[in-house]
C-alpha positions as CSV (number, residue, x, y, z in Angstrom):
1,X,90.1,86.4,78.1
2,X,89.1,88.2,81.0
3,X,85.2,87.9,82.9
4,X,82.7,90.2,83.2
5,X,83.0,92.3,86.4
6,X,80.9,91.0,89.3
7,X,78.0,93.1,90.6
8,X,79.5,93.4,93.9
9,X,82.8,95.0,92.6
10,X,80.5,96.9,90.2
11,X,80.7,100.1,93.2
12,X,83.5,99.7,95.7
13,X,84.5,102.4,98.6
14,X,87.8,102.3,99.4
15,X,90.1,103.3,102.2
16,X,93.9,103.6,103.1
17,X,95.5,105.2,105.7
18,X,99.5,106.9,105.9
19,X,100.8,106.9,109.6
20,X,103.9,107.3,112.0
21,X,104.6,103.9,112.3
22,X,104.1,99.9,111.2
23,X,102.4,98.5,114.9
24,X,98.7,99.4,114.5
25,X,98.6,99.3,118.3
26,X,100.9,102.3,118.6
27,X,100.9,104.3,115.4
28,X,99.2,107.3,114.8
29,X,97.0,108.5,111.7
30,X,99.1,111.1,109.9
31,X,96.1,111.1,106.0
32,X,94.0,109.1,105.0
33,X,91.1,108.9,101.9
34,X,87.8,107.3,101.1
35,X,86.4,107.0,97.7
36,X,83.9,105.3,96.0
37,X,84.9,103.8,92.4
38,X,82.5,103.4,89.4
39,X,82.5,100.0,87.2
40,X,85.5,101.3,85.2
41,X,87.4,102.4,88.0
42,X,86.2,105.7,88.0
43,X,86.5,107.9,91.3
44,X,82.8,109.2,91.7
45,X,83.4,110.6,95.1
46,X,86.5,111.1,97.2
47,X,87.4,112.6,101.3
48,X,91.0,113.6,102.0
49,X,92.4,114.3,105.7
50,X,95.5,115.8,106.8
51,X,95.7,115.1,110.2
52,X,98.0,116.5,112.8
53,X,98.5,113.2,115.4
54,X,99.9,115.3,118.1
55,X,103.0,112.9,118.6
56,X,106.6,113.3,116.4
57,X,106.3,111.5,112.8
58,X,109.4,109.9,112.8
59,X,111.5,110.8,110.3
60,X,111.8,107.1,108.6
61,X,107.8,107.7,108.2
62,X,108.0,111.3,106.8
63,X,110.3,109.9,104.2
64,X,107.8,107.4,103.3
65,X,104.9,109.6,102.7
66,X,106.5,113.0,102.8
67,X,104.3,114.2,105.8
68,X,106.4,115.7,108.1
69,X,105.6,117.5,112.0
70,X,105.9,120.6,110.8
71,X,103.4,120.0,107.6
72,X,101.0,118.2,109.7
73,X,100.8,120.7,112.4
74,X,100.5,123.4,110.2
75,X,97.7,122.2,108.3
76,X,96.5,119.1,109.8
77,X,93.0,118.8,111.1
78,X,93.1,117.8,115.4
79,X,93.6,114.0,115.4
80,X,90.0,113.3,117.3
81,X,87.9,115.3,114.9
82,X,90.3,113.8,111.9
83,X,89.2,110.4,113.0
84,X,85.8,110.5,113.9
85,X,85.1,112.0,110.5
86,X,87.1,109.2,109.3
87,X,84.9,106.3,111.1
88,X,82.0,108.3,110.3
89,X,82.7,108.4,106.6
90,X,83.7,104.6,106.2
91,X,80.7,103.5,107.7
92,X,78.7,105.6,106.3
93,X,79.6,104.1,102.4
94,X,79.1,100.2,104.4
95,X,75.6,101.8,105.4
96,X,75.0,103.1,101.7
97,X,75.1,99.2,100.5
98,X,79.2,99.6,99.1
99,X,82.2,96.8,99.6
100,X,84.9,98.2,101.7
101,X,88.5,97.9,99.7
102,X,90.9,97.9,102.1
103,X,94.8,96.8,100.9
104,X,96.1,94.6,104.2
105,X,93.1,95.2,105.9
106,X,94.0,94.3,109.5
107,X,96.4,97.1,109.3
108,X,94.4,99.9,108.4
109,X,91.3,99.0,110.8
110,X,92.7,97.6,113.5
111,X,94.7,101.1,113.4
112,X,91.7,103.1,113.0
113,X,89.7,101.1,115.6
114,X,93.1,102.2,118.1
115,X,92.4,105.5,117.1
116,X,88.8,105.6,118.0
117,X,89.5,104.2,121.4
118,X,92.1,106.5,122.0
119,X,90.5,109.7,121.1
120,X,87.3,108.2,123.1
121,X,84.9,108.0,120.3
122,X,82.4,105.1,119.8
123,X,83.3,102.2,117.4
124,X,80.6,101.1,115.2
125,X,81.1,97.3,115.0
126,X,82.9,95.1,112.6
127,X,82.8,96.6,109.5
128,X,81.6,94.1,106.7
129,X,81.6,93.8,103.8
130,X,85.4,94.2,103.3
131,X,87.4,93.0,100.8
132,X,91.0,92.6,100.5
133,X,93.0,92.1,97.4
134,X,95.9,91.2,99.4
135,X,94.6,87.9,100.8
136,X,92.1,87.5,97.5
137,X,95.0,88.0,95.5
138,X,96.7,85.3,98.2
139,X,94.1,82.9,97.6
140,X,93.5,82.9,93.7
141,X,97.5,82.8,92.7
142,X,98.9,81.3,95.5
143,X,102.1,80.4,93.6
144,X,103.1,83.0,92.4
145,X,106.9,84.1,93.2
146,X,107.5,87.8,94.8
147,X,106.8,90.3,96.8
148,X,102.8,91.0,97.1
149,X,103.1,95.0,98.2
150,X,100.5,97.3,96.6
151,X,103.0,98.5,94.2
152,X,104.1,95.4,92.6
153,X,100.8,94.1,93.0
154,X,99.3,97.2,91.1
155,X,101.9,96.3,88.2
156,X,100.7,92.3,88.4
157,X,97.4,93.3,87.3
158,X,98.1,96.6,85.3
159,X,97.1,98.9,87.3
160,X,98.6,102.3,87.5
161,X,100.0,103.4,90.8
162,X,101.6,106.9,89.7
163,X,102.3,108.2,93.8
164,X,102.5,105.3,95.9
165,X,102.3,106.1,99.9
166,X,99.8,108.7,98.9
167,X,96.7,107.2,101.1
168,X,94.2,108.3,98.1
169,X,96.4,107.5,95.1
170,X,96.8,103.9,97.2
171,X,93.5,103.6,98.0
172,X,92.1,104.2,94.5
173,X,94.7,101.8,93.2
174,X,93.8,99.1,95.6
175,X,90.0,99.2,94.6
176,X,91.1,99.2,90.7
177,X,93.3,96.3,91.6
178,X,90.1,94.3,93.1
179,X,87.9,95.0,90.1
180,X,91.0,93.2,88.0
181,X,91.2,90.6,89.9
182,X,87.0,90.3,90.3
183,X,87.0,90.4,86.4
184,X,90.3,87.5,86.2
185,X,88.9,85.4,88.4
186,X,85.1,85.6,88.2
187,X,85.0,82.0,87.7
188,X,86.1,81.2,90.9
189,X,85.4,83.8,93.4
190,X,82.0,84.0,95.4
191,X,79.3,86.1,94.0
192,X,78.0,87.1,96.9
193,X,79.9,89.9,98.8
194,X,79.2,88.8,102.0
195,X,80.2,85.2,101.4
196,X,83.5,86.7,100.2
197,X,84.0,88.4,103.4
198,X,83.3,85.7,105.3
199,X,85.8,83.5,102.9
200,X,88.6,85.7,103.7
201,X,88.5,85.5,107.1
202,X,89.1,81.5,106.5
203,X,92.0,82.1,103.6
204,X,93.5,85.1,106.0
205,X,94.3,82.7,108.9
206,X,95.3,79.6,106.4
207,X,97.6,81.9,104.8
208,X,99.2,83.5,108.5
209,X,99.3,79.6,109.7
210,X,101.4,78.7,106.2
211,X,103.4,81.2,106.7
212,X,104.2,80.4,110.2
213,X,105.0,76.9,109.7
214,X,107.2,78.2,106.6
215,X,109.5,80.5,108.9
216,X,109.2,78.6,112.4
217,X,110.9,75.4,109.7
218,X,113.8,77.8,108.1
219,X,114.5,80.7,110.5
220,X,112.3,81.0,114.0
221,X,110.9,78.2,115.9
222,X,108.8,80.5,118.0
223,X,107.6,83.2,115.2
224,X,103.8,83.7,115.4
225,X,101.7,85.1,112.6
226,X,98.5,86.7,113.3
227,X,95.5,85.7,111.3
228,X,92.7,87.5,112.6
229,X,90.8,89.4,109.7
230,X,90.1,92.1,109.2
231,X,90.9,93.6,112.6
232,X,93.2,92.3,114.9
């Protein structure tokens, strides 16, 4: 028997990006989407961006998300306007009193927050309240055997993922994902969103420091995993 669903992941924004490349230092924006989900999951509003990021996709990356140079050149909005519309937008559901779902967070902002600093816009600040089923999901079934991508995740928790690296369908997925596991593990999780923020920062940097022991023991003695969340 499943809880009731917290009041905090009663209305969640969520966010997810698609980009060139896996270092968030170097990889540029390619889409990305914003929505804000109902109690049931619902998508009550939603912001899309195409974005041309003036660099090459690679071809490994156009194969992941089906975004290629020619595509996002053609159609794409200029990288700076793209992501100052994107900042603009995120913050602007934190400012409106809504939970920021964001999959792997460090990912996702830390790359956004390279973005800003590379087209020269201003960065707001930390943004908080974020929540992250990937280390809540971490935390409250830490034993569980696998993989813990969106996609398998979304299956875990039966949620449907019907286009995965699609930044909306992700992004929507992710937030239906959190309400699951809000609703499995009420019992357990803070009810106050800011205290859950502020928890995952603790269980983020246990879980990078486990793992780090765990592969410096069996395959790298000097292997470092970060733990800084959610930006890096």
């Amino acid at each position: 028997m499943t809880d009731a669903l917290p009041l905090w992941a009663s209305q969640l924004a969520v966010f997810d990006t698609e980009t060139t490349g896996v270092d968030p230092a170097q990889a540029r924006i390619v889409s990305a989407s914003i929505a804000l989900l109902g109690e049931g999951g619902a998508v009550g509003e939603r912001y899309d961006w195409l974005i041309d990021p003036g660099v090459e996709i690679p071809e490994a990356a156009a194969r992941v998300h089906g975004i290629t140079t020619e595509v996002a050149r053609a159609s794409g909005v200029d990288a700076g306007v793209g992501v100052a519309q994107i900042i603009e937008q995120l913050f602007a559901m934190i400012e409106r009193g809504y939970p920021v779902v964001v999959y792997n967070a460090p990912y996702d902002l830390t790359l956004l927050r390279a973005e800003a600093v590379r087209h020269g816009i201003a960065w707001p600040g930390l943004p908080s309240p974020v929540i992250d089923p990937l280390v809540i999901d971490k935390q409250v079934d830490r034993f569980r055997k696998g993989k813990r991508t969106l996609d398998v995740v979304t299956q875990h928790y039966g949620v449907a993922l019907d286009t995965a690296h699609d930044a909306g369908e992700d992004a929507i997925a992710a937030g239906r994902v959190a309400q699951a596991i809000a609703r499995r593990y009420a019992s357990v999780l803070p009810g106050d969103v800011q205290q859950l923020h502020d928890e995952q920062v603790s269980w983020a940097a246990a879980q990078a420091a486990n793992f780090q022991e765990y592969m410096r023991r069996v395959r790298d003695p000097q292997f470092v995993a970060e733990g800084a969340w959610p930006l890096r």
